[in-house]
C-alpha positions, 0 to 999 in steps of 0.5 A: 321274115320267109319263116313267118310268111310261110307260117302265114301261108299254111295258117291261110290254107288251114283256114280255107281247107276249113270253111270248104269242109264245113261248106261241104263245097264240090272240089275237083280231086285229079280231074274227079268232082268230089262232094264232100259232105260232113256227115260221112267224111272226117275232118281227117279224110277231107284233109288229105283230099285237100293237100293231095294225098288220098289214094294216091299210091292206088291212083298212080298205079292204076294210072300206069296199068289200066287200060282202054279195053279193061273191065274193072271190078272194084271192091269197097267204093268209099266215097267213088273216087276210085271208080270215077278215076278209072271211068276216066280211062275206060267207059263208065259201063265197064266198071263194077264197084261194090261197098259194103257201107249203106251209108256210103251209097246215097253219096258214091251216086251224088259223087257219080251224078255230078261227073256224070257217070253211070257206073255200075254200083251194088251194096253188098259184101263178096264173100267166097263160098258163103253160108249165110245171105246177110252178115253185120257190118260195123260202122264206125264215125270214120268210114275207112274204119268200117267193115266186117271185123269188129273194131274197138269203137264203133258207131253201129251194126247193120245187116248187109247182103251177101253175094258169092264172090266167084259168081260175081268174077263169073258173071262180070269177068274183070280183067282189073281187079282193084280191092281195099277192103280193111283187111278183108282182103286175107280172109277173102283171097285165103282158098279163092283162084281168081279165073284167067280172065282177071289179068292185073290185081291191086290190093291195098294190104291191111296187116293191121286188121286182121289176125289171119296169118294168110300169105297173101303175096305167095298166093297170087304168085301161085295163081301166075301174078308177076307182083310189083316188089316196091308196090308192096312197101306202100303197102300196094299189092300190084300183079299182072299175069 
């Protein structure tokens, strides 16, 4: 009898998760309003959202090291949830988010709109030293599966602009630097030296995306960053200097 109650149990939610899906209905996400809409968000992402589980290792971490008086700089948005859980700690104005998906955009506002928060949101790529002022995206149907490598499936390309990434830490000088970039983020920290004013970086690592063989730990070792071991078997790159 337990068995079949709990079958009963998750056969409820599965049908409730699946209506507030297909509603597109506003849902609060540890203290943040997301909207949810079907055009951008997968079923698969909808999900972990629903059952607790999306970004959770980035949220724990950010929740145990930012503090009040930090500057935030965020690379790659998503859908805003990170940006609107680190404007709850420290003013909406401190923190700087950057997404490379046009397609994100009009969403990540409507998310910020509806927790009314004004954050400081740009569409572009950071690159360090670039060469070129636009370069393709790749967007595929599911948006943690887009970015500048071109994956095995995807929907489309667009032209993205492009901004050099140390005049940009020059210009906003962050002392928290958050990155989840799908795996970019070897390609991006491969030569650069974050400036002395950054003094906590999180990193989510993507070494299934990429072909670059950078050590990307020792690298942030060799700039001062004290690194957080058992972040890093969530795949969590997690220092302080």
């Amino acid at each position: 009898m337990k068995e079949i109650k709990g079958l009963l149990k998750g056969l409820v939610k599965s049908i409730l998760n699946n209506i507030r899906y297909f509603r597109g209905a506003e849902i609060s996400y540890y203290g943040v309003k997301l909207k949810l809409s079907r055009t951008i968000v997968s079923k698969a992402i909808a999900f972990r959202i629903y059952k607790n589980k999306y970004e959770v290792n980035e949220m724990k971490i950010i929740d145990a090291s930012l503090t009040s008086s930090d500057i935030v700089m965020e690379l790659g948005t998503g859908i805003g949830f990170i940006a609107l859980f680190c404007a709850k700690r420290v003013a909406a104005k401190q923190v700087y988010t950057f997404e490379a998906n046009p397609l994100l955009i009009p969403h990540i506002k409507e998310n910020f709109r509806i927790n009314k928060q004004e954050i400081n949101l740009f569409n572009s790529i950071l690159k360090h030293k670039p060469v070129e002022r636009a370069c393709n995206f790749y967007i595929s149907k599911d948006f943690y599966s887009s970015g500048l490598t071109r994956p095995k499936y995807f929907d489309r390309t667009v032209q993205v602009s492009v901004i050099d990434f140390e005049a940009e830490l020059n210009r906003i000088e962050p002392t928290f630097l958050i990155v989840d970039i799908e795996g970019y983020e070897y390609e991006l920290f491969k030569e650069l030296v974050l400036p002395s004013v950054v003094k906590k970086i999180l990193i989510e690592l993507h070494p299934e995306k990429t072909s670059s063989f950078v050590d990307i730990v020792g690298n942030f070792k060799n700039m001062g960053f004290t690194i957080n071991e058992s972040y890093l078997e969530l795949n969590q790159l997690y220092g302080e200097r």
